[in-house]
ROBALO-343663 format. One record per residue: y, x, z of N, C-alpha, C in turn; residue in one letter. Coordinates in steps of 0.2 Angstrom, whole numbers, padded with zeros to 4 digits, always signed. Each point is the difference from the previous one (the first is absolute). Example, Ala and Ser with C-alpha at 12.3 -4.5 7.8 and 13.67 -1.06 7.14 Angstrom:
BEGIN
-0028+0066+0039+0006-0004+0000+0006+0004+0000a +0005-0002-0004+0006+0004+0001+0005-0004+0003s 
//
This chain:
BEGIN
-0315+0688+0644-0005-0005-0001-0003-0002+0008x +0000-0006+0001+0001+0000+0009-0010-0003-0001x -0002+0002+0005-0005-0001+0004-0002-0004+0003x -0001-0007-0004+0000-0007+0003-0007+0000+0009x -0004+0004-0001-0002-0002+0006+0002+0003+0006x +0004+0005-0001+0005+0006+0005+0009-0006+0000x +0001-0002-0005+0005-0005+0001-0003-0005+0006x -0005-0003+0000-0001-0006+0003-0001+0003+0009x -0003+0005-0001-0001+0003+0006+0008+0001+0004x +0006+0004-0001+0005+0000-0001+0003-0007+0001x +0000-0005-0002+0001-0004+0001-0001-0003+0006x -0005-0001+0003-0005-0003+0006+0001+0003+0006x +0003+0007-0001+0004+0003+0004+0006-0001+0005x +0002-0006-0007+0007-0003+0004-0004-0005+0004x -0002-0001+0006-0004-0004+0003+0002-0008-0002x +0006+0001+0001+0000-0010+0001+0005+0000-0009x -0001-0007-0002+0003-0002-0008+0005-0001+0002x +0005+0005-0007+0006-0002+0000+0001-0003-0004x +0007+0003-0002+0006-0003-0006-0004+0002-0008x -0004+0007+0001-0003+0001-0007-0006+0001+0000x -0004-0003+0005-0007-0002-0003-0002-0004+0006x -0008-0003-0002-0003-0005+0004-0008+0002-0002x -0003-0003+0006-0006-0001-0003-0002-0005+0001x -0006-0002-0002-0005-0005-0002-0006+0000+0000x -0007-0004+0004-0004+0002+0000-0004-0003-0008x +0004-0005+0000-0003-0004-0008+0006-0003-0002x -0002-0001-0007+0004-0004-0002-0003-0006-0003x +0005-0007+0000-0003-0005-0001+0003-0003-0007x -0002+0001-0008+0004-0002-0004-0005-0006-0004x -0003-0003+0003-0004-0003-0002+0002-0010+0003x +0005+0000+0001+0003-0007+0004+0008+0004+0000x +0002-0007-0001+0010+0001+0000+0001+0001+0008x -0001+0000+0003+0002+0001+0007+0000+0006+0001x -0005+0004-0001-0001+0007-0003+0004+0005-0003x +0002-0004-0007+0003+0006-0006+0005-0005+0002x +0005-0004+0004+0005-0001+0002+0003+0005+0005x -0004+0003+0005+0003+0005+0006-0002+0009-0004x -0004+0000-0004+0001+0003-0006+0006+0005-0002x +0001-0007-0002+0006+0000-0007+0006+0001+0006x +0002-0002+0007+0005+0000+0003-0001+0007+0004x -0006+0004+0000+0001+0005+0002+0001+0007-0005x -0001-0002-0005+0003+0004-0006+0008-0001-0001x +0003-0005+0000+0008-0003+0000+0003+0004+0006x -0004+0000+0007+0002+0003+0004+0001+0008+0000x -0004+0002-0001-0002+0009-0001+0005+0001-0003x +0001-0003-0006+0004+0003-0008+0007-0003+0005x +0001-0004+0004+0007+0001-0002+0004+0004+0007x -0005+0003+0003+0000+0004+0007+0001+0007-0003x -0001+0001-0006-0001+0005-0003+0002+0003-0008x +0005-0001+0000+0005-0002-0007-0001+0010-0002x -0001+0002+0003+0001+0008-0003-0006+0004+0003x -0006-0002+0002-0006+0003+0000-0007-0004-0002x -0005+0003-0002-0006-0005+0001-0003-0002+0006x -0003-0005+0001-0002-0002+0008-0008-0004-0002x -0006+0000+0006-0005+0000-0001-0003-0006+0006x -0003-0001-0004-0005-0005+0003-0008+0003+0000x -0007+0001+0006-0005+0002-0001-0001-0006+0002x -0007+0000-0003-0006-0007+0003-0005+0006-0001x -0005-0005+0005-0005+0003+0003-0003+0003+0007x +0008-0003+0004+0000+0005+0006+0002-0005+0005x -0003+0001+0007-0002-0004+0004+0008+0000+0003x +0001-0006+0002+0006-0002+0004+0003+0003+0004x -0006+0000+0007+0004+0001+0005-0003+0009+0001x -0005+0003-0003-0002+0007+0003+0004+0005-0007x +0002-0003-0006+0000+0006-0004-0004+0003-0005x -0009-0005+0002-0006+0004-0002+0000-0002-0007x -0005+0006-0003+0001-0001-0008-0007-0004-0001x +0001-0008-0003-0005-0004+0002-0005+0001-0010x +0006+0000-0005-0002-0001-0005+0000-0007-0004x +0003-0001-0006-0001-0004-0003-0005+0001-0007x +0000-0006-0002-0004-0001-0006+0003+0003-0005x -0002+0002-0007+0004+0004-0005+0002-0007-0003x +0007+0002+0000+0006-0006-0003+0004+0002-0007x -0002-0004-0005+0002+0001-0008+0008-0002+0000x +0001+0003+0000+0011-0001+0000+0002-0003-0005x -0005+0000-0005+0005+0000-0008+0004-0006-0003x +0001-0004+0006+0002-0006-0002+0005-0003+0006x -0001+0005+0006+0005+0000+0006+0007-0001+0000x +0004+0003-0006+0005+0002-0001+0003-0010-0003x -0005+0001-0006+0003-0011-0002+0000-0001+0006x -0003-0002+0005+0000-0004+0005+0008+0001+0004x +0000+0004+0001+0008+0004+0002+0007-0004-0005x -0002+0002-0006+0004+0000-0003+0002-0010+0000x -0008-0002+0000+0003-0008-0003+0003-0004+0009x +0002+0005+0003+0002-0002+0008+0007+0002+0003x +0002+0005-0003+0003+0003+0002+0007+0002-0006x +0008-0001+0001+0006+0003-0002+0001+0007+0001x -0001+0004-0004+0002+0009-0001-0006+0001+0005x -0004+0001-0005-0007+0001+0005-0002+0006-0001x -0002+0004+0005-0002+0007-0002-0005+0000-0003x -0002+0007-0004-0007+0004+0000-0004+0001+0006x -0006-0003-0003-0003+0002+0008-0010+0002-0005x -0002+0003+0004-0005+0002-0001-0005+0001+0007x -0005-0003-0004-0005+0001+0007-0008+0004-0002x -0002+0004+0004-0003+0007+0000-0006+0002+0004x -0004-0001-0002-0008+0001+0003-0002+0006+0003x +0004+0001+0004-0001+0007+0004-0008+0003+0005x -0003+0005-0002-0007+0000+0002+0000+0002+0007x -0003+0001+0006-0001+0005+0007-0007+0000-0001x -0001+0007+0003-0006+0002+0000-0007-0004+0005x +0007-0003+0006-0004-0004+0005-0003-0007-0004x +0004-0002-0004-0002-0006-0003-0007-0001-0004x -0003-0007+0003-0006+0001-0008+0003-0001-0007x -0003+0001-0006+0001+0003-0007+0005-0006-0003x -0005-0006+0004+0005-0007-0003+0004-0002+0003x +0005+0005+0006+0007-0001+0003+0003+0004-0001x +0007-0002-0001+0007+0005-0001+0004-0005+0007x +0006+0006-0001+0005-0004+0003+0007-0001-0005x +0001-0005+0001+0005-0003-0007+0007+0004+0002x +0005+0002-0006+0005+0003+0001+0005-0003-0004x +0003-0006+0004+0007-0002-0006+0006+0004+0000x +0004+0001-0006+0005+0004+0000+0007-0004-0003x +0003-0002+0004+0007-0004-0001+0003+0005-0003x +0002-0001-0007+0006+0007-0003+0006-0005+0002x +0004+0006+0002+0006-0003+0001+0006-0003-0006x +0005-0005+0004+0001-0003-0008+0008-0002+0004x +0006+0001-0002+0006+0001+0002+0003-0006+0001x -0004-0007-0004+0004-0007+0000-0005-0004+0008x +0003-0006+0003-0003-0002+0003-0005-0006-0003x -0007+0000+0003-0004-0003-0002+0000-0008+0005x -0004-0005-0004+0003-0005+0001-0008-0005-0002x -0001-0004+0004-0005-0005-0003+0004-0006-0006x -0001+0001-0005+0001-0004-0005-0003-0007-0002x -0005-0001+0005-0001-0008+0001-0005-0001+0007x -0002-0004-0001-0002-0003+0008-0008+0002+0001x -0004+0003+0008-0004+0003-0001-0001-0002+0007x -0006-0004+0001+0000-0004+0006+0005+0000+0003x +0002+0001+0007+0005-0002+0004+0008+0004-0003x -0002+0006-0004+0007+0003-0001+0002-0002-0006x +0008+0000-0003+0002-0004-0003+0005+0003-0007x -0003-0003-0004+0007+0004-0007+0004+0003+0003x +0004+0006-0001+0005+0005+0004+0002+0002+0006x -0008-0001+0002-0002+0005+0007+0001+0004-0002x +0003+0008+0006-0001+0006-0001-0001+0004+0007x -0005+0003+0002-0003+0004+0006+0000+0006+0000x +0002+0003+0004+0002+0008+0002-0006+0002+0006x +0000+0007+0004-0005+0000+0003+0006+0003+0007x +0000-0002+0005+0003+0003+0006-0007+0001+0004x -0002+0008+0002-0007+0002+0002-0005-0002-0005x -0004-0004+0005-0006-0004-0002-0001-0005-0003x +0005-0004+0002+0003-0008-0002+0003-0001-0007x -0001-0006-0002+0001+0001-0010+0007-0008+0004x +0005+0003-0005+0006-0005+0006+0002-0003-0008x +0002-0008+0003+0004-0004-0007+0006+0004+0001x +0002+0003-0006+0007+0004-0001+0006-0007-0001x +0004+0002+0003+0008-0005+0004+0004-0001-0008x +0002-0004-0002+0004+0001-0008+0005+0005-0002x +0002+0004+0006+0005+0007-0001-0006+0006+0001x -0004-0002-0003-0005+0007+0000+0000+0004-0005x +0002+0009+0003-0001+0006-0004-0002+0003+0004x -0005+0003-0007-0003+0005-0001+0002+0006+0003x -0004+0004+0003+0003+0006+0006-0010+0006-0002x +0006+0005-0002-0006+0006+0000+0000+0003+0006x -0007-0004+0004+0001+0003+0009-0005+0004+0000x -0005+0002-0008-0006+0002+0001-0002+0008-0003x +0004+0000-0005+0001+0005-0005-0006+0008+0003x +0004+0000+0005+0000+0008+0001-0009+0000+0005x +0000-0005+0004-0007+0000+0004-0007+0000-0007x +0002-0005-0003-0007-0001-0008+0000+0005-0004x +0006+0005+0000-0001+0005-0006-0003+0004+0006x -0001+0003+0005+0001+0004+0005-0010-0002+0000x +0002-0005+0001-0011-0003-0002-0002+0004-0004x +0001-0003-0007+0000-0001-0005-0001+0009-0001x +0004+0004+0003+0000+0007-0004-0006+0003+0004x -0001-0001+0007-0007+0002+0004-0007-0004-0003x +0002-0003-0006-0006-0003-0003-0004+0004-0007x +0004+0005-0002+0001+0004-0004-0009+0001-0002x -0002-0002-0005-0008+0004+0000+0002+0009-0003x -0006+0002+0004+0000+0007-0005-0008+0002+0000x -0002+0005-0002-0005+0003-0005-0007+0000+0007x +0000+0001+0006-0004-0002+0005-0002-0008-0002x +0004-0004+0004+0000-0008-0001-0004-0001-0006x +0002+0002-0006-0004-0001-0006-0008+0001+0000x +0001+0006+0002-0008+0003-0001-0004-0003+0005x +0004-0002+0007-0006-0004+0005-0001-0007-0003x +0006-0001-0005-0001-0008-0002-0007+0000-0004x +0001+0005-0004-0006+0000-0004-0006+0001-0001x -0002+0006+0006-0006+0000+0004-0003-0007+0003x +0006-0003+0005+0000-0006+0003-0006-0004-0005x +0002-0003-0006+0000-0003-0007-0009+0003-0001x +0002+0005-0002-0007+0001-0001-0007+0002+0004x +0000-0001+0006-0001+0001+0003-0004-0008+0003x +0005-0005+0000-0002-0006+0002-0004-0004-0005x +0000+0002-0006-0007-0004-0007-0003+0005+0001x -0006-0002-0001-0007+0001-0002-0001+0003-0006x -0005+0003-0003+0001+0003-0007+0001-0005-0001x -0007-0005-0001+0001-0006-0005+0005-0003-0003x +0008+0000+0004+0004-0003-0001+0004+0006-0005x +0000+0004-0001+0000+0007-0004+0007+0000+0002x +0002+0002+0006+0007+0001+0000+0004+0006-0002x +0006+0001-0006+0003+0006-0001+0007-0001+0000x +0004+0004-0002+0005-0001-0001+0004+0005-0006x +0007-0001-0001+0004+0003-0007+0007-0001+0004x +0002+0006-0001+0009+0000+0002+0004+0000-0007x +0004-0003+0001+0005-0002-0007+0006+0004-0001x +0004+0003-0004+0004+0001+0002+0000+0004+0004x -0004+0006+0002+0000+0005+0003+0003-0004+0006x +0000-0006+0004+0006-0003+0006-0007-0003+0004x -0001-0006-0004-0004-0006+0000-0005+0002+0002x -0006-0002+0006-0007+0003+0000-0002-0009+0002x -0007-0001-0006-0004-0006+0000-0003-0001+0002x -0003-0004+0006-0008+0001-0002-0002-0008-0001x -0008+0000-0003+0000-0006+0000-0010+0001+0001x -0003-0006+0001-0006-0002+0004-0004-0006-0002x -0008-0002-0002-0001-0003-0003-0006-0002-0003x -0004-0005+0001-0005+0001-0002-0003-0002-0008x -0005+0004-0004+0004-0001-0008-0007-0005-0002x -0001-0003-0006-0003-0005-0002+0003+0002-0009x -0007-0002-0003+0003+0001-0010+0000-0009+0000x +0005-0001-0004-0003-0006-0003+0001+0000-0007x -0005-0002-0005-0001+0007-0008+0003+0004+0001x +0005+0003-0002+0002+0007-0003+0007+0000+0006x +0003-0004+0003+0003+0000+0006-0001+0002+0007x +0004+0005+0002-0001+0002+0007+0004-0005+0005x -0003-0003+0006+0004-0003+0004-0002+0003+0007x +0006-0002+0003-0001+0001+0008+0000-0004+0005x -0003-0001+0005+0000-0005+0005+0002+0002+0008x +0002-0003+0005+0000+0003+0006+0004+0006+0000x +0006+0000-0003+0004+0002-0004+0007+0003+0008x +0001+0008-0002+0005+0001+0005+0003+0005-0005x +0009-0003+0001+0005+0005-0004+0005+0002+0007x +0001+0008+0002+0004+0000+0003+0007+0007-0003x +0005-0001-0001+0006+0005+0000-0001+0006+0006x -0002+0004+0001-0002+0005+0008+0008+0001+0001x +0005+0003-0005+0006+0003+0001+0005-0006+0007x -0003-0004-0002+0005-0005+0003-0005-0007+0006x -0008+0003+0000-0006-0003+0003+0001-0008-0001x +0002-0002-0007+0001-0007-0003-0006-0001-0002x -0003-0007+0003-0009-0003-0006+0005-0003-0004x -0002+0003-0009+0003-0006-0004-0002-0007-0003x -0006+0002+0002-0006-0005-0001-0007+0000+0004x -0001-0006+0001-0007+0000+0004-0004-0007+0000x -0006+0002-0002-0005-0006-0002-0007+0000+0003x -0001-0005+0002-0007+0001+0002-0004-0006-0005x +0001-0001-0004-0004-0005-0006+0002+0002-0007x +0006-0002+0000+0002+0003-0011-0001+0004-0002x -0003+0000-0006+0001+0005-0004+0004+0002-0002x +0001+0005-0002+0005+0005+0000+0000+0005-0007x +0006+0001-0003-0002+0006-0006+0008+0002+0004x -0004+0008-0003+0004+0002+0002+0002+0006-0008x +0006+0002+0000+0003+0005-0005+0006+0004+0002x +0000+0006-0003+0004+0006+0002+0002+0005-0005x +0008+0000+0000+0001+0007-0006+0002+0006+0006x +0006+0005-0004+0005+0003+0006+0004-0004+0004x +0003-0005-0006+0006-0002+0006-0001-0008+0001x -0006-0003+0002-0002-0007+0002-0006+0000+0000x +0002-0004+0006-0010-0004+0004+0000-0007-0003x -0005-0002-0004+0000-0007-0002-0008-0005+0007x +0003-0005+0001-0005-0005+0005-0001-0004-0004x -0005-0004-0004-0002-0005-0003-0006-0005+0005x +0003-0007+0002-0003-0002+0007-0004-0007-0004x -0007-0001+0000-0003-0004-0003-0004-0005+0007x +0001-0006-0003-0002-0005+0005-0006-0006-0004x -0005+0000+0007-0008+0000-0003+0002-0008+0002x -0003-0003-0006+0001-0009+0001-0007-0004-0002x -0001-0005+0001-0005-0003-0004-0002-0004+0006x -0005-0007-0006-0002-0004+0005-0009+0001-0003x -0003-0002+0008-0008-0001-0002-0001+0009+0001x -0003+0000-0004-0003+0008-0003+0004+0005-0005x +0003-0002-0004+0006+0002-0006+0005+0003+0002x +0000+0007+0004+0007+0003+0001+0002+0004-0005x +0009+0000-0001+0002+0003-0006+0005+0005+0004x +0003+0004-0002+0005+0006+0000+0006-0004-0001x +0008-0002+0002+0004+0000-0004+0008+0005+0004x +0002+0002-0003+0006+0001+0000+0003+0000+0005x +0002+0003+0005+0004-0004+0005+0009+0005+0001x +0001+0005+0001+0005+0004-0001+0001+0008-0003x +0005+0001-0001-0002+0006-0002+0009+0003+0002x -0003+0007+0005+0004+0003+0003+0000+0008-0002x +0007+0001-0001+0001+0007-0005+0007+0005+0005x -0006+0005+0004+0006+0005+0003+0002+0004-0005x +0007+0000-0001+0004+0007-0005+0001+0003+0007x +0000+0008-0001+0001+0006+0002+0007+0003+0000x +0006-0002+0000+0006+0002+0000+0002+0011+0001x +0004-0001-0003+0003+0009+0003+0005-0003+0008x +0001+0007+0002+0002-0002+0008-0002-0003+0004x -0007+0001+0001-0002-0005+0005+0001-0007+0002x +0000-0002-0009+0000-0008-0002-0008-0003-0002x +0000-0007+0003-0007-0002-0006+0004-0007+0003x -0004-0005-0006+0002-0006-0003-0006-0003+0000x -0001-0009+0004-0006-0002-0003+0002-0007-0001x -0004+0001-0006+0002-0007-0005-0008-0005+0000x +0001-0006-0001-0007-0005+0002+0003-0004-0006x -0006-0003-0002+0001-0007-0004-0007-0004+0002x +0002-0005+0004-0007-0006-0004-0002-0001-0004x -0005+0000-0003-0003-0001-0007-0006-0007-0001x +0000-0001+0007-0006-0005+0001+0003-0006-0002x -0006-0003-0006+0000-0007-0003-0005-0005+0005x +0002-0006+0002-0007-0001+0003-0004-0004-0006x -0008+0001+0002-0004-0003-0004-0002-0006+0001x -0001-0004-0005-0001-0008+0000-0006-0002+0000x -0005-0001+0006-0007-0003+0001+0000-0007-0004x -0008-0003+0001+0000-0008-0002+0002+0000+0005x +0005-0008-0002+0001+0000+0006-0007-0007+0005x -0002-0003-0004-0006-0004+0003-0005+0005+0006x -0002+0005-0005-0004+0005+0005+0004+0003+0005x +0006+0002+0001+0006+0002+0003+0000-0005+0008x +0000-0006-0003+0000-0006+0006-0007-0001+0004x -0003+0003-0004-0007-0001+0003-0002+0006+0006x +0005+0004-0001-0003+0008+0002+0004-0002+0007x +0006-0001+0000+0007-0001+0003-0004-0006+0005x -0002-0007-0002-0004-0004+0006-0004+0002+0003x -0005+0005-0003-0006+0005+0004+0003+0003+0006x +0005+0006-0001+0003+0001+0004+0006-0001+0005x +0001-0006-0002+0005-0004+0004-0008-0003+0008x -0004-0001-0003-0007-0001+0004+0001+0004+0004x -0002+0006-0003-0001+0007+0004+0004-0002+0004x +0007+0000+0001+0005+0000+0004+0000-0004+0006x -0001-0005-0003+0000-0007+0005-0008+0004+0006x -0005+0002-0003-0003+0001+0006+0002+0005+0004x +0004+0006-0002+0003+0004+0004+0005-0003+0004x +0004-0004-0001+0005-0005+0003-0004-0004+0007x -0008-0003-0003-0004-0003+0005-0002+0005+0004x -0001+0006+0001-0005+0002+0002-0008+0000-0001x -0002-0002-0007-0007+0000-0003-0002+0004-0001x -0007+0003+0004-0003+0006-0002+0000+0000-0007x +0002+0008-0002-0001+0001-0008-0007+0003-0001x -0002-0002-0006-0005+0003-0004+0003+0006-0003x -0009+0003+0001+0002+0008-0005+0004-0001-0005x -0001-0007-0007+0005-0001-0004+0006+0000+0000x +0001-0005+0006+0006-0001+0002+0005+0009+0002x -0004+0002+0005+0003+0008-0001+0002+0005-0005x -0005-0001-0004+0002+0002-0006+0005+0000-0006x +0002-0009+0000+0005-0002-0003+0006+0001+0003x +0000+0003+0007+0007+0000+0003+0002+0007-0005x -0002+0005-0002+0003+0006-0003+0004-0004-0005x -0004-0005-0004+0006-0001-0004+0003-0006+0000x +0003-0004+0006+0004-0002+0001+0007+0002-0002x +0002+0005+0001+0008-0001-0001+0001+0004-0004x -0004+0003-0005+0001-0002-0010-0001-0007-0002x -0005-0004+0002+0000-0007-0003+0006-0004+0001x +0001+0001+0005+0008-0004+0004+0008+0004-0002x -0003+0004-0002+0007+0003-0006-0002+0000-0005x -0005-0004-0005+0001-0001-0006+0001-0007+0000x -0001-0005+0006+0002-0005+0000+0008+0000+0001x +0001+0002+0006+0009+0001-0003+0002+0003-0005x -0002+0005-0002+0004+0002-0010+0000-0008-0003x -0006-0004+0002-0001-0003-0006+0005-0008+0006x +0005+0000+0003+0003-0004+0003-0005-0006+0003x -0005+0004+0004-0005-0006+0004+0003-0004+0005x -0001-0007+0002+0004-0002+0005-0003+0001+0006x +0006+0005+0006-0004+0001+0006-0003+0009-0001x -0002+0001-0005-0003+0007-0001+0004+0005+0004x +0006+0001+0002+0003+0005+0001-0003+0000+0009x +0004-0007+0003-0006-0003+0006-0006+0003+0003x -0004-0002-0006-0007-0001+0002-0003+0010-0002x +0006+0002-0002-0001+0010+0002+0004+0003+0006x +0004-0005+0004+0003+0002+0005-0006-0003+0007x -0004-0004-0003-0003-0004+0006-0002+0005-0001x -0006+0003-0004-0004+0006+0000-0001+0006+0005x +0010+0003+0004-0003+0005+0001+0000+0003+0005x -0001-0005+0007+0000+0000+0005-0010+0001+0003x -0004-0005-0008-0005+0002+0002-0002+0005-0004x +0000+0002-0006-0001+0009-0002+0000+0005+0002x +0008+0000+0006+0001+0005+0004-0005+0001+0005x -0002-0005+0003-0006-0001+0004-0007+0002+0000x -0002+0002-0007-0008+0000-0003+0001+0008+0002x -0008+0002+0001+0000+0008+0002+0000+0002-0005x -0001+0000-0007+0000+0003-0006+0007-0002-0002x +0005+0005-0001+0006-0002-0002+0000+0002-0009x -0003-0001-0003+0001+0000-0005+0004-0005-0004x -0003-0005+0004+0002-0009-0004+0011+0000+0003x +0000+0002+0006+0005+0002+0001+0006+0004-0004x -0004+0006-0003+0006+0006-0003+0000-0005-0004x -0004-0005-0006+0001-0002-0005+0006-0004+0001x +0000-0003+0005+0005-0006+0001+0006+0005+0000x +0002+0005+0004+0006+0004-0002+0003+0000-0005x -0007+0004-0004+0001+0001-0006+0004-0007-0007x -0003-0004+0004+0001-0006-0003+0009+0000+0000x +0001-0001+0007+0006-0001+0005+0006+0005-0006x -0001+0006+0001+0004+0006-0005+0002-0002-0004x -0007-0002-0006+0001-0004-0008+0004-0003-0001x +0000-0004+0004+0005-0009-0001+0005+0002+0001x +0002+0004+0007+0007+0003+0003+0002+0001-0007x -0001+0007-0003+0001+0004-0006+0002-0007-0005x -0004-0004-0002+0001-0006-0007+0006-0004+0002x +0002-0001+0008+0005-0004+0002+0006+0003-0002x +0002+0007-0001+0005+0001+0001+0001+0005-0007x -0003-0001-0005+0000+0004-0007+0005-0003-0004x 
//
């Protein structure tokens, strides 16, 4: 069972990027130009690397190495993305690794190209690169592979040789877990459950009834054996459930216009507990979206399209006005569910000034917004 944040550590050792990993201080999946150089550096890893795993971290400063931190990144839907790009595409998973030095709402992202024997290949056109592109990795460089291109295992022995110094064992665990509990508050009642005598959980969270329902908000799941966050919210509520051999996440998304907020559905995430130092996690969307009037709907949607236009002008706000920026970017996602024209727009113009206000609340919502939709594009 490897020790993801001792893996990455390991990694960043090899000072400059090679053939089996790269870093990244962000990634940009939000514009084609973005999940274009993406998708070509996933084709490149995989085909640099036909007979090991190879890695990509984000969150890490270019030219120093330093562990800068990203934002916690929902993966559950990374893999379609790959898949609808890419010929004999790998498995790849991306992994929310915690460091101590970081604040609670940064990890540093851990993708893992599983290796995969055939060469991969762009399958259609993705900005400048073209149907039956194929890129291999020489050093640092992600190279269009020549049309007599094979596959070469040049990597084999250095990533297992990582890979086996990455080993968690019974220390690692217990600082993990301290770490874990140590950094919530009672309030957030942090504990934890080991599964399968292997698995040690913890999870964190602040609790609310609603009738005879317990839910949780501000919400932290982490793996300690392997220092993976598997979940992490700073708005949904949350249910949570657990036998011996599975952790269940039920992830609820607060909607409403005016004053009427309601509860609905948004995914439901179920870790199975495998023998042999296996576990498996399976996601389903379950979110329907709900159907507002739509007259009032168009009403709500001009008011803040207002809003906006003064942010755009520069118009001192009223305390109103500051108020109604919290719930901007749920009104501007329930006008996109409901196909508004411009609404996607008019939540991107948003976040230049949200990020700007000193109370960042109105901001996490926009994230949180940001996640949702990620998730619903790609179910």
């Amino acid at each position: 069972m490897l020790n993801k944040r001792l893996l990455i550590r390991n990694l960043l050792a090899h000072n400059d990027e090679n053939s089996f990993y790269d870093n990244k201080q962000r990634l940009d999946l939000n514009h084609k130009i973005g999940k274009a150089k993406f998708i070509k550096h996933i084709c490149a890893l995989s085909n640099a690397n036909p007979a090991n795993n190879s890695y990509i971290v984000v969150g890490i400063e270019d030219s120093t190495n330093a562990i800068l931190g990203v934002d916690f990144f929902d993966d559950s839907k990374i893999q379609n993305l790959v898949n609808a790009h890419l010929l004999n595409p790998p498995k790849i998973q991306y992994e929310n690794v915690s460091f101590p030095t970081l604040p609670k709402y940064k990890a540093i992202g851990l993708i893992t190209i599983h290796a995969t024997p055939q060469l991969t290949v762009f399958k259609k056109n993705a900005w400048k690169y073209k149907k039956g592109d194929a890129f291999y990795r020489r050093g640092s460089n992600s190279l269009l592979a020549p049309p007599n291109f094979e596959l070469q295992n040049t990597n084999k022995k250095i990533v297992a040789s990582i890979e086996k110094n990455a080993s968690n064992n019974i220390e690692l665990t217990l600082n993990g877990v301290f770490h874990f509990m140590d950094k919530h508050k009672a309030a957030y009642h942090p504990q934890y459950k080991v599964f399968n005598e292997q698995f040690v959980l913890c999870w964190a969270g602040q609790q609310k009834k609603i009738g005879k329902e317990t839910f949780y908000s501000r919400v932290d799941i982490e793996l300690v054996n392997e220092q993976v966050r598997l979940f992490y919210s700073d708005l949904d509520d949350v249910k949570i459930e657990f036998d011996n051999n599975s952790f269940r996440i039920t992830e609820f998304v607060q909607l409403g216009i005016n004053d009427i907020i309601k509860l609905y559905p948004l995914e439901k995430k179920v870790i199975h507990f495998k023998g042999n130092g296996r576990y498996v996690i399976a996601s389903e969307v379950l979110f329907e979206a709900p159907q507002f009037d739509l007259k009032n709907l168009h009403h709500v949607y001009n008011t803040y399209n207002t809003l906006l236009h003064k942010l755009e002008s520069h118009t001192i706000l009223s305390q109103q006005d500051i108020k109604m920026l919290e719930k901007a970017p749920i009104i501007f996602m329930i006008c996109i569910l409901h196909e508004f024209e411009n609404a996607k727009e008019r939540l991107d113009t948003l976040k230049p000034y949200l990020k700007a206000l000193d109370n960042k609340k109105a901001y996490i919502k926009y994230k949180e917004v940001k996640r949702i939709l990620r998730k619903l594009k790609y179910r």
